[in-house]
N, C-alpha and C positions, 0 to 999 in steps of 0.2 A: 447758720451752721449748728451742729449739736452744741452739745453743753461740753463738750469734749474740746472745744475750739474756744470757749468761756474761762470763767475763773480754774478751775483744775484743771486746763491746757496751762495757765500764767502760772498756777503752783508748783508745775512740772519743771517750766522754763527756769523759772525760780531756783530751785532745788539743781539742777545741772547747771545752772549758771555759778552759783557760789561753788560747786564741785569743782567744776573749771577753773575759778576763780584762786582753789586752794590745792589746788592737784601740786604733785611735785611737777619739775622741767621735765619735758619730755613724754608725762604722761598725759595722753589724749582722749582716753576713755572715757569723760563725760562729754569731752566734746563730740565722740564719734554719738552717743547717743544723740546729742541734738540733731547732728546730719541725718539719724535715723529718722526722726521724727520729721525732718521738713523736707529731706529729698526728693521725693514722689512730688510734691509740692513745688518747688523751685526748680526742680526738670521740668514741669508740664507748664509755668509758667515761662520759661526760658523759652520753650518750642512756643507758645502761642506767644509772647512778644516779637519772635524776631521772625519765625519760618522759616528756620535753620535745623532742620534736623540733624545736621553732619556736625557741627559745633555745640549744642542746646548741652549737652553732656559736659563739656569742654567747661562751657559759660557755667553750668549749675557748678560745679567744683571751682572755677574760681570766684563765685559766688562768696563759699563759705572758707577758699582759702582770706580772702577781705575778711570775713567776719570774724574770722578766728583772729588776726592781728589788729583787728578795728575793736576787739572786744574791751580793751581798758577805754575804751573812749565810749563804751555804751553805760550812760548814767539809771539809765530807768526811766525816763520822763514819758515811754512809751513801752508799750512790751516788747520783749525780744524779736516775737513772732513779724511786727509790724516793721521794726528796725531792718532785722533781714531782711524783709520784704521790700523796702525802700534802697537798700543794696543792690540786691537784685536788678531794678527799675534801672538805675544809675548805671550798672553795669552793663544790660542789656541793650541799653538806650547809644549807652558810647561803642559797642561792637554793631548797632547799625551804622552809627552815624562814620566808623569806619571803614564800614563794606560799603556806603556811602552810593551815590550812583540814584537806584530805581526809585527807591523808598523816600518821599517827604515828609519831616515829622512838624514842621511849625508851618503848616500852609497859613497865610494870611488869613484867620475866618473873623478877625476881631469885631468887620463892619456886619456881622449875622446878627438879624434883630431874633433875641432872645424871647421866645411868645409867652413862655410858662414857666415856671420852676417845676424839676423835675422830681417825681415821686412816683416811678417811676421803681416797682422792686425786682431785685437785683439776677435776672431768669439765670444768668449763666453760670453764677456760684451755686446755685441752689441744685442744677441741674448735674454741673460737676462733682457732688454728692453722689448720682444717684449711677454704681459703677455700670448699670448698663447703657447708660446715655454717655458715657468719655466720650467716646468714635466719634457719636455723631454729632459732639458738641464739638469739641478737637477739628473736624474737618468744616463745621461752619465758621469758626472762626477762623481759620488758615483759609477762608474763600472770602475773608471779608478786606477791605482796604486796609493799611496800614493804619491812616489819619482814622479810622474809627476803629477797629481793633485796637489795638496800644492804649488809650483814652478807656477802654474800657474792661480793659483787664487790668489796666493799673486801680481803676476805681471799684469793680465789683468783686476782680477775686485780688489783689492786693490789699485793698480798703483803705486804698489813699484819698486823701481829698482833695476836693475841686485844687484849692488852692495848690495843693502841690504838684498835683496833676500839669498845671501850668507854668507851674515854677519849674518843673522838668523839661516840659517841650518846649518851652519859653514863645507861651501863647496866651494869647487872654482869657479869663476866666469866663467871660460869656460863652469863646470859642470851646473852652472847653464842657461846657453845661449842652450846647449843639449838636457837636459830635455827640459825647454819653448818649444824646435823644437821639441823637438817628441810628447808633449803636446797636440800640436795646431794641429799636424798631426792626431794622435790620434784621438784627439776631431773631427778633418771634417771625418775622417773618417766614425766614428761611426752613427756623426750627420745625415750622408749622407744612410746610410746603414738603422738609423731611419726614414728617409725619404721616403726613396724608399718603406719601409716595409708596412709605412701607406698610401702611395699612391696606393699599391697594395691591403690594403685592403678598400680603401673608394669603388675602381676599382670593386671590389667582388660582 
């Protein structure tokens, strides 16, 4: 991500966190700046974890109503940005598992022999940068399975790791390093296939 997502993103968070932290009751204006800053960000994750467009709005707002009451229990041991973000995962993850039904999030992959460690960089966060690409990254991931979407928006655009990854879906950590790789497979695939599609028809 830029350097805007780096240390002077944490110095921001920084500085509205203490504001918040010393506001009088009632007054919310540092915290609305935080929402300003992550909204757009935890809507578009909320729609690509769950593909719910009719709720994503709903969930993003009770996202940051948690955050805002969860906030004396944020120590710093991570950044803001990241803690959010693991909010989010939590909360999105328990509004599927109560619309419950279609979607399986801990399929058994444990017995999947693990061939490689992944390294593997990270196509869908880098892409969601770039604002002419949203659409067509937004509609390959809402065409992608659950069991490998979720795994991988928790991992490239959340920046959670393996480990929690798992600790979430309550799957094994091989399972989870599998899915990521057929993910990220997946994903150029398709990417690629959208690509070719629309260079053939600018070509027309």
């Amino acid at each position: 991500m830029a350097d805007e997502s780096g240390h002077e993103w944490e110095d921001r968070d920084e500085e509205l966190l203490r504001a918040v932290r010393e506001a009088p009751e009632g007054d919310l204006r540092a915290f609305e700046q935080l929402i300003e800053l992550y909204q757009k960000r935890i809507l578009a994750d909320c729609r690509y974890l769950t593909r719910d467009e009719n709720n994503s709005e709903d969930l993003a707002q009770e996202v940051f109503v948690k955050a805002f009451f969860a906030l004396r229990t944020f120590e710093g041991r991570s950044t803001f940005r990241h803690w959010l973000q693991r909010i989010k995962v939590h909360h999105c993850l328990n509004h599927l598992k109560k619309r419950g039904g279609k979607e399986s999030l801990s399929l058994d992959d444990s017995s999947m022999e693990l061939h490689e460690q992944l390294h593997v960089p990270a196509e869908a966060e880098r892409k969601l940068e770039e604002e002419g690409q949203r659409q067509r990254v937004g509609e390959i991931l809402n065409s992608m399975p659950s069991t490998l979407r979720i795994p991988l928006v928790m991992c490239d655009m959340d920046e959670l790791s393996y480990e929690e990854i798992a600790a979430s879906l309550g799957i094994g950590l091989s399972a989870v390093k599998m899915r990521i790789k057929r993910a990220r497979e997946l994903f150029r695939f398709r990417y690629a296939v959208e690509e070719a599609a629309a260079a053939g028809r600018v070509a027309q």
